[in-house]
Steps between C-alpha positions, in 0.01 A plus 500: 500500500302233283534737192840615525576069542279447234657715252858384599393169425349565154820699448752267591331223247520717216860575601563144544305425144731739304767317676376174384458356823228257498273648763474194675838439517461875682212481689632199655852684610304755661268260651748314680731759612480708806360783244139335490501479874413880541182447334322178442329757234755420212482142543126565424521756234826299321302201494195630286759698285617163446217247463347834304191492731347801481210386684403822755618453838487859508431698221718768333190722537506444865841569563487817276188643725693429813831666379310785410317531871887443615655775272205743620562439838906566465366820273299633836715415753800727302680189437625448150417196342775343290490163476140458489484705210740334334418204549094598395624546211476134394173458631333784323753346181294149540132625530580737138611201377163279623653262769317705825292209559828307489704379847729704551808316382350580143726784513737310355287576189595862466857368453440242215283781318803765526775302453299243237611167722270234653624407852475088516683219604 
């Protein structure tokens, strides 16, 4: 579950950038609401987006070697595998692109380097 919130929560500030919603402004909203209670994992991954603190808490490169282990497992057991793959996607995205040593809420790189924005309050 901590990729597939992960890469909803890189997504949804690059949505919210092309937007031009301040991601503060955002990560705030979603902080406060009933949304953020699900997971206390946003409020965490939101607030290095903002502060851009990239500093590993866990590592891209970490979460990419456990999604694999997770996607094998689904593969064995018969059981198909959709949102982990998808969702791997952006991990194996951000270690091509040099941030697998990054936390990862560095994800939110891949989206500045495709769509040519910077992310910042």
């Amino acid at each position: 579950m901590f990729g597939a919130i992960n890469t909803a929560t890189a997504e949804m500030f690059a949505i919210g950038s092309k937007l031009g919603i301040n991601p503060k402004v955002l990560y705030d909203a979603i902080a406060e609401s009933g949304a953020a209670t699900v997971s206390n994992l946003f409020i965490e991954l939101g607030k290095k987006v903002v502060e851009r603190d990239f500093s590993p808490a866990f590592a891209i490169d970490y979460l990419h070697k456990d999604m694999d282990l997770g996607i094998e497992m689904a593969h064995r057991c018969g059981v198909p595998s959709i949102c982990f793959r998808d969702c791997q996607q952006l991990n194996e995205l951000a270690k091509s692109l040099g941030f697998g040593n990054e936390d990862t809420s560095a994800g939110i790189k891949v989206y500045e380097e495709i769509l040519g924005i910077k992310i910042q309050t």
